[in-house]
N, C-alpha and C positions, 0 to 999 in steps of 0.2 A: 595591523592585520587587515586585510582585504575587506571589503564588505561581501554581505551574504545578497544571494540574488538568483529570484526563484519562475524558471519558464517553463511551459508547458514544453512537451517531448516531441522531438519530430523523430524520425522515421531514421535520421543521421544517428539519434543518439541509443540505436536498439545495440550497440556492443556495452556503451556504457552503461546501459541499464539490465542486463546480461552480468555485467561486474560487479553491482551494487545488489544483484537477487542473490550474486554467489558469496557475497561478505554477509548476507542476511541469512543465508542456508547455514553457514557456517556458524555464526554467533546464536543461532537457532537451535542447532549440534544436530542439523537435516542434511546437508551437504551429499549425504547418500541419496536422497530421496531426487534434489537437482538435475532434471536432464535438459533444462530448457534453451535454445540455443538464440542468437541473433536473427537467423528466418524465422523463428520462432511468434517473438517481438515485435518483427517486423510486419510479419502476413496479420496474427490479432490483434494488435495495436494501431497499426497503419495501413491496413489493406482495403479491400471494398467493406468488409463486415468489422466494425470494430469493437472489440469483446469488450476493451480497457481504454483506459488515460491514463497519463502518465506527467508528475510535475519531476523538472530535475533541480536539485538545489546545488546553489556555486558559491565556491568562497573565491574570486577571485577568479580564475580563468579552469578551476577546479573541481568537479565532481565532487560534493561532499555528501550526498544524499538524494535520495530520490520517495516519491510514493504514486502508486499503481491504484488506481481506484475506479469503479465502476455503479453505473446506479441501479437497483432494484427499485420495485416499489412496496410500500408499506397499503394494505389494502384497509389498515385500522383508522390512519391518518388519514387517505384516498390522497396520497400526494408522495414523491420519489423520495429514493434514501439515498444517500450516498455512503455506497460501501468502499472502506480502505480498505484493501487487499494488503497492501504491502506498505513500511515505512522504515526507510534506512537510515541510517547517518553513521559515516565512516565513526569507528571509534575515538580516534584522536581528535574527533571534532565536535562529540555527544557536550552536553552541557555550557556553548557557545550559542543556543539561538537557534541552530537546523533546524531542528523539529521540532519546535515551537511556529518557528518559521510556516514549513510547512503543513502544519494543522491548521494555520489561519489563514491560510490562501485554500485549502480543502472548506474549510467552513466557509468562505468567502462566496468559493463556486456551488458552495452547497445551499448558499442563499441567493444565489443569483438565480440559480435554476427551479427555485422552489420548494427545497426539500424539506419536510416534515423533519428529519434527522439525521445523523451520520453514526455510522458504526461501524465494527473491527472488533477485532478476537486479539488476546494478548494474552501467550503461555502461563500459568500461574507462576512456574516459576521465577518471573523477568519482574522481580521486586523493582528495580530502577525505572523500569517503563511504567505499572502499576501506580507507584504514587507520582512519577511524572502525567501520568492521564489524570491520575483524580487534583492535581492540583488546579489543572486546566477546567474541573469541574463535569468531567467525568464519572459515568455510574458504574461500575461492575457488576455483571447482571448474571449472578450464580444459579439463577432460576432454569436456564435455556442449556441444555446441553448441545455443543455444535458434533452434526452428525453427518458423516461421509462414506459415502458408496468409493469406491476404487479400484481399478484393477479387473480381477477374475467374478468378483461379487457383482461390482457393474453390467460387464457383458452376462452375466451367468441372468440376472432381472431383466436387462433387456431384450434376452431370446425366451 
């Protein structure tokens, strides 16, 4: 089996990462919710203003995963977080190392840069990811409810 091999994203890899948001919509059972395209990608990941980052993981000359992350700041710490937005790993390839992988190159860059902490949201449903997080030593923090504006609500507070 190939070895696994994990780079940050350039601006070539916004279809591939377009592919891996639609295998996470999907295993998510969001795939309705989905509209995001390759310009997409492109313009807030790669453009003049960059919203995200993004690492790709490879098994070989293959796409197997990716994760989309960006940093806040914690003003409790006085020092940056690094938020995962996003963490895939094709199916057929879960429990090989991917995202293992890639949570210790996110911690890696999240200690390079100084970060107080790193966090992400994970459905309650998604038993396999939940004790995969706590075995990496992991909190799940049932205290905070994650709360979002969207849509018609949005513009409806912004005017």
């Amino acid at each position: 089996m190939p070895a696994l091999s994990i780079r940050r994203a350039t601006r070539r890899d916004a279809p591939v990462i377009v592919r891996l948001i639609r295998g996470l919509a999907e295993y998510e059972r969001l795939a309705h919710e989905m509209v995001t395209t390759a310009a997409h990608i492109r313009r807030h990941g790669f453009g003049r203003r960059r919203y995200f980052e993004a690492l790709i993981c490879r098994r070989g000359r293959t796409a197997v995963g990716f994760a989309l992350y960006f940093f806040t700041y914690s003003t409790f710490l006085g020092r940056p977080t690094l938020y995962l937005e996003d963490l895939f790993v094709l199916p057929e390839e879960r429990g090989r190392g991917a995202g293992r992988a890639l949570l210790a190159e996110l911690a890696r860059i999240a200690m390079r840069r100084g970060c107080g902490r790193m966090e992400w949201a994970v459905l309650d449903w998604n038993k396999n990811s939940i004790r995969f997080y706590k075995r990496l030593g992991a909190k799940l923090r049932r205290d905070w409810i994650l709360t979002r504006l969207t849509g018609s609500a949005l513009r409806r507070l912004a005017h």
